[in-house]
C-alpha positions, 0 to 999 in steps of 0.5 A: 354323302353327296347323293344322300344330300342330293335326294334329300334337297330333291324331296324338298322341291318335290314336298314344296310343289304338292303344298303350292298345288294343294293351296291353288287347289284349294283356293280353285275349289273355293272360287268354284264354291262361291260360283256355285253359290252365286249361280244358285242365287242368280237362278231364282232370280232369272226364272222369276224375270222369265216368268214376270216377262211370261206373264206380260206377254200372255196379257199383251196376248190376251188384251190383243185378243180382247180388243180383236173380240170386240172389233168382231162382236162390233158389228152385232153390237152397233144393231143391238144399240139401235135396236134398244135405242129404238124400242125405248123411244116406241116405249117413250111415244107409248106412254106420252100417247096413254098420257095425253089420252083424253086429256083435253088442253088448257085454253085461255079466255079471250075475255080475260085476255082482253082485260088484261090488254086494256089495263096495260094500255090504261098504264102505257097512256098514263106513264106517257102522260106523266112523261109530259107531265115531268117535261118528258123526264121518265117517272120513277117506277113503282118499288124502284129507286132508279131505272137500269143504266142506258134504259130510260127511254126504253122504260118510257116512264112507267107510272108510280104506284098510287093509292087512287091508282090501286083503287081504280084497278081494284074497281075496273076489275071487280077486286074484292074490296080493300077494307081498311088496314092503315099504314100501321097495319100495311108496314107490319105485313111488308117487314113481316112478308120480307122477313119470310122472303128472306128465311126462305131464300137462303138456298135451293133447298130452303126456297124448293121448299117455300114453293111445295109448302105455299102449293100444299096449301094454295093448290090454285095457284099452279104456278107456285107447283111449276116453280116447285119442280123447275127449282128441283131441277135446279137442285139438281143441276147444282149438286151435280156440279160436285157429283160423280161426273162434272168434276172430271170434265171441269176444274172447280173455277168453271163449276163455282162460276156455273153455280154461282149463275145457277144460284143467282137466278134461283135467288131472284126469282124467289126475291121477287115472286115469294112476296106475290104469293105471300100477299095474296095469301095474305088477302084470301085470309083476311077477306080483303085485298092486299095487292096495293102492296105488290109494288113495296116489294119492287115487283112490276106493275106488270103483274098487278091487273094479273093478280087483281083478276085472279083474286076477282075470277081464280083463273090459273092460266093467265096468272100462270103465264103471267108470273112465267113472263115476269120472272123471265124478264126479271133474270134476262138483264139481271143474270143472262145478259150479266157480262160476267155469267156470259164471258164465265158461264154461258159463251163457254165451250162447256154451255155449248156442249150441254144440248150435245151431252143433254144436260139441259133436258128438265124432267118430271119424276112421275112413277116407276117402271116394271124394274122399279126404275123411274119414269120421267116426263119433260122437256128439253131447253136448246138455248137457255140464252134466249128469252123467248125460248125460255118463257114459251118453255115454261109454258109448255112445261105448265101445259105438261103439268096441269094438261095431262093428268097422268103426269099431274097424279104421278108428280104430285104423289112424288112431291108430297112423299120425297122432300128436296135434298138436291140430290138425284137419289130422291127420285133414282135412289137405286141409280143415285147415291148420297154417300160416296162409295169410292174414292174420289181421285180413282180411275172412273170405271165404266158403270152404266148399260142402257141407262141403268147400273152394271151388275155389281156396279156402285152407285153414282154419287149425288150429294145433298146440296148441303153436303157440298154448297154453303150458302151464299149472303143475297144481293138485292137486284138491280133497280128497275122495271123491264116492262115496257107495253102490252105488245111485247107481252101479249103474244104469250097469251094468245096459246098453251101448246101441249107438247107433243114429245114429253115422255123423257125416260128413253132420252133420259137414260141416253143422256147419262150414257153421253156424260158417262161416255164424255167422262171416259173419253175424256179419262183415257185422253188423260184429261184431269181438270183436278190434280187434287181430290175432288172435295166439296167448298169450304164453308169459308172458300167462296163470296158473292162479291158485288161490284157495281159496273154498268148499274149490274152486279159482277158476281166475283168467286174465291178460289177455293182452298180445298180444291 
C-alpha cells in the first residue's frame, strides 16, 4: 500500500512540473512572438532611415561635385564674361557710330542768345531799380505771394509782371500782337488753363500722357517730347519700386519714401510747365499772344522773353534749354535741397549704390534687335543731387533726341504705337511681364544670361503704376521765383554737346544682371527687408502730408497696413 501511494504522490510532482514547463514554454514562444513581430515593424523602419541617410549623403556628394565643377568651369567661364561683355559694347559703339553718321548737331544762335541776355539784363536793372523804389524792400514776384524764407536778398526784387511791361517785351521781341481779350476773357482761359493742369496731374501716368498728347500736336516744341520720354523713365523707376526685384532689397517705408520724392517732382514740373504749353497753344489758335498770362500761373519771369522769342522766330533750341533750366531750378529747393527727401531718400545708402547697380541709366527704346530684344539709347545720370548735372544731362538727352535721327525715327514710332503704363512690359514685353507668375514671398531664382531671360525662365514681373500707386492729393509749391540774373543762366546756352556714348543696350543689359546679382546676394545673406508678402498700397494706406517748416513742404508717409 505504502509503495502504491508513493508512485502515486510521485506521478503527481512529475505531472505538476510538465503543466509548469508546458506554461513558460508557452509564455517563451509568445514573447519570441511579439519580438518577431516587433523586429518585422522595426525593419522597415531602419531601411527607410538607411535609405533617407543614403540619399543625403549621395546629394551632399553631388552638390560637392557640383560646387567642385564650377570652380573648375570658373576659370573659362571668367573670359567668356569678358568676352560677351566686350562684344556687346563693340556692338553698342557700332551702332552709336551708324547713328550719329551724318548727323549734323544742333547749334545755337548767337543772336538769339544775345536777346535773350539783354532781356534778362533789362529785368535785373529794373528789379534793382523797384528796389530803390520800396527803400530797398524786395518787390513781390510775379505769380508769388512771398519769396522762400532766408531768400530775399538772393531774389534781389525781381520785378512784378505789369501790363506796360508785357507790352514792351512783346514789342522789343517782335511778338505777334496782343489783340484785345479783356480781363473776362483772360480769367476764363486761366480757370480754364488750371482746370486742365490739374486733371492731367493726377499721376505719371496721366501727365506722360498730357505731354505725347500736346508733342502729337505741337511737334515744334521739342521739349513737350523730351519731357514725354524722362517722364516714362520716371513711370518706370515708380513701379519698379513694387516690381520683381526692389522689394527684396528694400523694406516698404524706403520704397514709399522713394516714390513719394519721385512723385513729388514729376507733379511740379507738370504744375509748372503744363500752363506754358497750354498758353502758347492757346495763341497760335487765336492769332494773338497769350503769354502775359505766364505769370498768373507762378511761372518765372525767367521764361518770358524765351517764349516771346519762340512765338516770334519758332526756334526750338533755346526754348528747348530754356524750359530744362527752369523745371531744374523749379525742384532744386523744392524737392532736392527738401530736408526731408535728403535725410529719407537721397543721403541713403541705397541712392548711393544706384550708380553701382546703375539704377540711374535714362533710356530711349528705339528699335528691336535681330532677337527681337530691345534696343536702347541714353544716358547715365551719376549725381541726381547736383543741379548743374541734371540741366547739362537734359541737354545732352535733348541733343541725343533730336540730333540723331535714327534714334529720333525709332522713338517717335515707340511713342506713337505704346501708350505709358508704368510698366517696363511696354518696351521688353518678352523680358517684362504685367502679371505676376509666382508667388511673391518665393525664393528669387536666378532667371537672367546676358541680360536676356533663362530658358523656360518667367518673366520678370513689372506693374502698371495703377496696379500698384494711388494716386497722391497735389500740394501747391512753395512761393517764389529761383531766378536771380543772366550770369547764372547763361552759361547753359552757350553749347548743345552731342553725347558721344549713348547707345545703352549692352549697359542696359549689364545693369539688370547687378540688380539680379544684388538680389541673390542679398537672398543667400538671409537679408529679407519683408517678413510679409509683398503686395502693393493700399488705396487708403498713404497721405501726402504738409507740414510747413522753414517755408518748405515736409512730405509725411503712413505706413501702409498691407505690408
Amino acid at each position: 500500500m505504502k509503495t502504491r501511494a508513493g508512485q502515486d504522490g510521485t506521478e503527481a510532482d512529475a505531472g505538476g512540473q510538465a503543466t509548469v514547463q508546458a506554461a513558460e514554454e508557452k509564455k517563451a514562444s509568445v514573447i519570441a512572438e511579439k519580438k518577431a513581430t516587433l523586429a518585422g515593424k522595426k525593419e522597415p523602419m531602419i531601411a527607410e532611415k538607411k535609405a533617407i541617410v543614403e540619399k543625403e549623403k549621395n546629394a551632399h556628394t553631388a552638390g560637392s561635385s557640383n560646387r567642385l565643377l564650377e570652380l573648375l568651369l570658373l576659370p573659362a567661364a571668367i573670359p567668356a564674361a569678358i568676352f560677351a561683355y566686350a562684344a556687346g559694347k563693340r556692338r553698342s559703339r557700332k551702332a552709336a557710330a551708324a547713328l550719329a553718321a551724318g548727323s549734323p548737331p544742333l547749334r545755337l544762335a548767337a543772336p538769339a542768345i544775345a536777346e535773350l541776355r539783354a532781356a534778362w539784363r533789362k529785368l535785373e536793372r529794373a528789379a534793382a531799380k523797384a528796389a530803390a523804389a520800396h527803400n530797398g524792400a524786395p518787390a513781390a514776384q510775379p505769380g508769388a505771394n512771398a519769396p522762400p524764407a532766408g531768400k530775399a536778398a538772393a531774389w534781389a526784387g525781381l520785378p512784378k509782371a505789369s501790363p506796360a511791361w508785357s507790352a514792351e517785351a512783346a514789342a522789343a521781341f517782335g511778338a505777334v500782337p496782343q489783340l484785345p481779350g479783356g480781363p473776362a476773357g483772360d480769367a476764363a482761359l486761366v480757370q480754364r488753363i488750371r482746370a486742365e493742369t490739374a486733371r492731367m496731374n493726377r499721376n505719371n501716368v496721366t501727365r506722360t500722357e498730357a505731354y505725347r498728347a500736346f508733342y502729337l500736336r505741337r511737334p515744334e516744341v521739342h521739349w513737350a517730347l523730351l519731357a514725354h520720354m524722362v517722364s516714362r523713365n520716371g513711370g518706370w523707376n515708380m513701379t519698379d519700386l513694387q516690381g520683381e526685384w526692389l522689394p527684396r532689397l528694400l523694406d516698404m517705408s524706403k520704397r514709399r519714401c522713394t516714390f513719394g520724392m519721385l512723385e513729388r517732382a514729376n507733379a511740379l514740373i507738370f504744375h509748372d510747365a503744363y500752363p506754358q504749353l497750354l498758353l502758347y497753344e492757346e495763341s497760335r489758335r487765336s492769332g494773338r499772344s497769350q503769354l502775359h498770362l505766364l505769370p498768373r500761373f507762378g511761372v518765372s519771369v525767367f521764361m518770358q522773353p524765351i517764349w516771346q522769342q519762340f512765338l516770334r522766330t519758332g526756334d526750338a533750341l533755346p526754348l528747348t534749354i530754356g524750359l530744362i533750366v527752369n523745371e531744374q531750378h523749379f525742384i532744386e529747393e523744392r524737392v532736392v535741397q527738401n530736408p526731408y527727401y535728403r535725410r529719407k531718400v537721397l543721403n541713403t545708402f541705397f541712392f548711393g549704390m544706384q550708380s553701382v547697380l546703375q539704377l540711374n541709366q535714362l533710356v530711349f527704346p528705339y528699335g528691336k534687335d535681330e532677337g527681337g530684344d530691345p534696343l536702347v539709347a541714353g544716358l547715365i545720370l551719376e549725381d541726381f543731387s547736383d543741379l548743374h548735372e541734371r540741366i547739362e544731362f537734359g541737354k545732352r538727352l535733348y541733343a541725343l533726341l533730336f540730333g540723331m535721327p535714327g534714334v529720333s525715327k525709332g522713338v517717335l514710332a515707340f511713342v506713337k504705337a505704346i501708350r505709358h503704363t508704368g510698366s517696363r512690359s511696354d518696351y521688353a514685353p518678352e523680358l517684362f511681364a504685367q502679371i505676376r507668375r509666382g508667388k511673391p514671398t518665393a525664393a528669387y531664382q536666378e532667371r537672367l544670361r546676358g541680360g536676356r531671360l533663362l530658358p523656360g525662365a518667367e518673366p520678370l514681373y513689372s506693374p502698371p503704376l495703377s496696379a500698384v500707386w494711388s494716386d497722391r492729393p497735389f500740394d501747391e509749391p512753395e512761393p517764389g521765383d529761383w531766378f536771380k540774373g543772366p550770369e547764372d543762366v547763361l552759361p547753359y546756352f552757350r553749347s548743345l554737346p552731342t553725347p558721344e556714348r549713348f547707345e545703352l543696350t549692352a549697359d542696359y543689359r549689364i545693369a539688370l544682371g547687378k540688380v539680379e546679382l544684388a538680389v541673390l546676394a542679398a537672398q543667400s545673406a538671409g537679408i529679407n527687408p519683408n517678413r510679409t508678402a509683398v503686395s502693393p498700397e493700399g488705396r487708403n494706406g498713404s497721405s501726402h502730408v504738409v507740414h510747413r517748416s522753414e517755408g518748405r513742404a515736409q512730405p509725411q508717409q503712413q505706413e501702409d497696413s498691407s505690408t
